[in-house]
C-alpha positions as CSV (number, residue, x, y, z in Angstrom):
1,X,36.9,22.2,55.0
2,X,38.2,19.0,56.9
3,X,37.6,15.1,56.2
4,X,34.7,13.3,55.1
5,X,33.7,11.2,57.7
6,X,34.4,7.9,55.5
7,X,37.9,9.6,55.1
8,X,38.2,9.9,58.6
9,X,36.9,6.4,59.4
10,X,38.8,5.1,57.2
11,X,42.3,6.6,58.4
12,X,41.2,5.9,62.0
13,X,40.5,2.1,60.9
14,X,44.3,1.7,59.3
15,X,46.0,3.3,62.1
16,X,44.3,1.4,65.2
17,X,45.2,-1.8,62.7
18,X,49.0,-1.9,64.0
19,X,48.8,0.0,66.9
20,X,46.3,-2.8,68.1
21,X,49.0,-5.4,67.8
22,X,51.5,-3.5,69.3
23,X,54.1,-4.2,66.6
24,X,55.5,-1.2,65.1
25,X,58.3,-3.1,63.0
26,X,55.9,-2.2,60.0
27,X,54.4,1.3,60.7
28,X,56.1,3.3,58.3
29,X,54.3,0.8,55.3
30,X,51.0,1.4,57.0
31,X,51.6,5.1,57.1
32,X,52.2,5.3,53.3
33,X,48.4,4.5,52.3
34,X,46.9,6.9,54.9
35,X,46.6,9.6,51.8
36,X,43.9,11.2,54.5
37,X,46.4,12.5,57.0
38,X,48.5,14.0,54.3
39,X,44.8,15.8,53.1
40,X,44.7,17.0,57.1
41,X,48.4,18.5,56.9
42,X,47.8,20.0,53.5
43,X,44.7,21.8,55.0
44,X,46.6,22.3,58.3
45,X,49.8,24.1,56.7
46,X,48.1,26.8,55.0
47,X,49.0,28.8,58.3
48,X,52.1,30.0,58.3
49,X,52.4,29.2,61.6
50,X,51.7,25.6,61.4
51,X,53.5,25.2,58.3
52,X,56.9,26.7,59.8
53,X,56.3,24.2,62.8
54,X,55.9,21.6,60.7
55,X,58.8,21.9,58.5
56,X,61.2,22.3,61.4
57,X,59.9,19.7,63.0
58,X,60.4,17.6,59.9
59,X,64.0,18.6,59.4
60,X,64.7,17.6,63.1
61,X,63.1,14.4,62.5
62,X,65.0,14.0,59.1
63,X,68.5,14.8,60.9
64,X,67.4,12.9,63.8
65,X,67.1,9.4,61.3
66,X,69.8,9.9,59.1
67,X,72.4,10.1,62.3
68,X,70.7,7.1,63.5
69,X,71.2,5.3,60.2
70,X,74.3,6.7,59.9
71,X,75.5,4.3,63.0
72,X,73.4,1.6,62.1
73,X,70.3,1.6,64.6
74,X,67.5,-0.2,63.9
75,X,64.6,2.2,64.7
76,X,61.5,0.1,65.0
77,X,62.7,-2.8,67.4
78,X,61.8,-2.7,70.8
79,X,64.7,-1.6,72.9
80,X,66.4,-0.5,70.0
81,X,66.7,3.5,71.2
């Protein structure tokens, strides 16, 4: 079972929002209300196989952040990586 199609529509419309500007200062805030891909993940990590990707991938991302905070880089500024 996947998305509705007004799910669907409705994620596609938030996310081409902010990448259509081409300003990614705020992505993370438009991320929060896109409760459809977190539906898609949920229904995507019930293999174990995606799941294990996913969390490793997550932990690398997590580790990969928190270093970056750790010296102060701002993330989301172009240039700033």
């Amino acid at each position: 079972m996947w998305l509705r199609p007004a799910y669907a529509l409705y994620m596609s419309a938030l996310l081409a929002v902010p990448l259509a500007t081409g300003s990614m200062l705020s992505m993370p805030r438009f991320l929060l209300v896109m409760f459809p891909m977190y539906l898609v993940l949920a229904i995507l990590g019930r293999r174990a196989a995606v799941h294990d990707t996913l969390l490793v991938v997550g932990m690398c991302l997590g580790g990969l952040f928190m270093a970056l905070y750790a010296v102060a880089t701002v993330l989301f500024l172009p240039g700033a990586v």
